[in-house]
Every structure is written in C-alpha cells, then in structure tokens.
N, C-alpha and C positions, 0 to 999 in steps of 0.2 A: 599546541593546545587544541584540543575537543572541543567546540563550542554546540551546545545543542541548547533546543527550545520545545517546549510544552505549551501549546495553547491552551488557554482555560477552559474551554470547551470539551478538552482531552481529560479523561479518567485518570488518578494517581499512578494506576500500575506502568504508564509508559513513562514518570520519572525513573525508576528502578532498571527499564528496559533499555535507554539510551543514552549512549551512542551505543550501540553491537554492530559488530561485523557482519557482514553478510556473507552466508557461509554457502550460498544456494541462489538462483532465481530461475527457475519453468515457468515454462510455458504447460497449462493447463488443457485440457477440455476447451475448446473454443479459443474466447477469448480469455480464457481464466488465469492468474497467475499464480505461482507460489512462491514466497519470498522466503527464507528460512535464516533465520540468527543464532547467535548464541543462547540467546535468552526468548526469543519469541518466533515465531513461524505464523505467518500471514498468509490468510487467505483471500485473496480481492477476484468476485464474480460476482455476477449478478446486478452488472455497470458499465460503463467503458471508463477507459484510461488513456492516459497518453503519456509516454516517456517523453521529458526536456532535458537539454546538459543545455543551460545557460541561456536559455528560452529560448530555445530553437527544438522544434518538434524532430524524434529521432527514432520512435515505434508508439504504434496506436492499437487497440484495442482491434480494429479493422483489419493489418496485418494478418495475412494468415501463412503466411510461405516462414515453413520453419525454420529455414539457413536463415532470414533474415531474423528473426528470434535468437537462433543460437551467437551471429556474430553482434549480436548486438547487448545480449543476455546475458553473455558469458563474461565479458570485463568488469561486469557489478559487481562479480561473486567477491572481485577485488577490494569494493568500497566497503562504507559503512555507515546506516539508516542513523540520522542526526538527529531528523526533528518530525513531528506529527502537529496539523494544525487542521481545524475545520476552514474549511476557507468557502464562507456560505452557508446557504441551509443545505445542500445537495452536493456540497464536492470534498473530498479531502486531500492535502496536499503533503504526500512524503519526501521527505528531503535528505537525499544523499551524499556524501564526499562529492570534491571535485566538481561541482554544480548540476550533478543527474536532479532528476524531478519527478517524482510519480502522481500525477494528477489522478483523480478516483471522482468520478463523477456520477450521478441518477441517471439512468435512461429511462423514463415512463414512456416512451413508446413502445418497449419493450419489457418492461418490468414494472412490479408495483412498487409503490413507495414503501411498502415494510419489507421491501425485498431488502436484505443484507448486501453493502457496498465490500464490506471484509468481515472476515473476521480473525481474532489476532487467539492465537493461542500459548501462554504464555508458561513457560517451562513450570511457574509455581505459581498458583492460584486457579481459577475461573477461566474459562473462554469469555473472551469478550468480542460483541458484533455491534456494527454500527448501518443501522437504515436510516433514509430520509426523514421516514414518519415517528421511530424510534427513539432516535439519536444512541449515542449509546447505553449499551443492557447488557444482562448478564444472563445466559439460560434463557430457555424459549419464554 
C-alpha cells in the first residue's frame, strides 16, 4: 500500500499528483534540480536543499562534482514522490520511497524572499511556484 500525505498548506492539485514515480532527477545549472513524474515536473532553484534517506544527510545543494550527483541521483529515478508539506515558513519538505528526503529551504543571503523555492509544472492545469514571501501562486 501507497501511503501519502498533503499538508494543508499545500494547493489541491498535489492530491491528483501523488504518489507518481519518478521518471527523472538532474542536476541543473548550479545547484539547480529537475525532478520529473508522471504527472508533474519540478523545478527547485533559487534555495538550497539537502538530500536525507532516513535522516542522515546524503547530497546538498553545495555538492558540486557531478559523479557524486549522478551516483547518488540516479537510484531516485527508481522511487516515488509521496508526500509535499511546508515545514515552516521558509522550507519545504519532499518525501520519497524507501526514506529519501528532499528538504527545500530560503537562502536570503543569497536570494530574496519572493525568489521561487520550485516551481511544479503540472501535466494539466497552471504552473504553480512557491516563495517565502508568496507562499504558493499561480502566474507571475
């Protein structure tokens, strides 16, 4: 059994979207990522993150050597995104198979608060993006 969960904080359209496999995950421009589903394609920049399997830190946004990206990247393609929850005013926490973890945090030393944490593109409807100062929105 699939067990997943929707924070209240979270928009309707991520009921419809989870659980999906994850069919994809790059490494971006920087620190950028791109996660991609069957139903939705994620874009997380403009933040840092931190990979966990079972609270133990396993790739961070700091990482920059791409073998460690690809071996680390490439076993996700196997999982599949559960759950979406704000966790705070400034971080969001994506929840995969198997206890992976993607933490999505503000960086205001380097970005502003209406800078976009992701944004989710969702195979039918709206782009939707989530900032600090925003929360989530739909269109600039």
């Amino acid at each position: 059994m699939i067990v997943t969960s929707i924070d209240l904080g979270v928009p309707e359209e991520w009921s419809n979207a989870l659980p999906t496999n994850i069919q994809k995950i790059d490494k971006g421009i920087g620190s950028f990522l791109t996660i991609d589903t069957a139903l939705v394609s994620l874009w997380v920049y403009l933040c840092d993150w931190s990979f966990t399997i079972n609270g133990s830190e396993i790739l961070s946004s700091d990482v920059q050597d791409e073998e460690v990206f690809e071996k680390i990247l490439t076993p996700l393609s196997e999982e599949y995104l559960a759950s979406i929850k704000i966790s705070g005013e400034n971080s969001i926490v994506l929840s995969f198979s198997q206890g992976y973890e993607l933490s999505i945090f503000a960086n205001f030393e380097e970005y502003d608060g209406e800078d976009d944490l992701l944004i989710a593109f969702f195979k039918k409807g709206e782009p939707l993006a989530y900032s600090p100062e925003r929360g989530w929105y739909r269109g600039n």
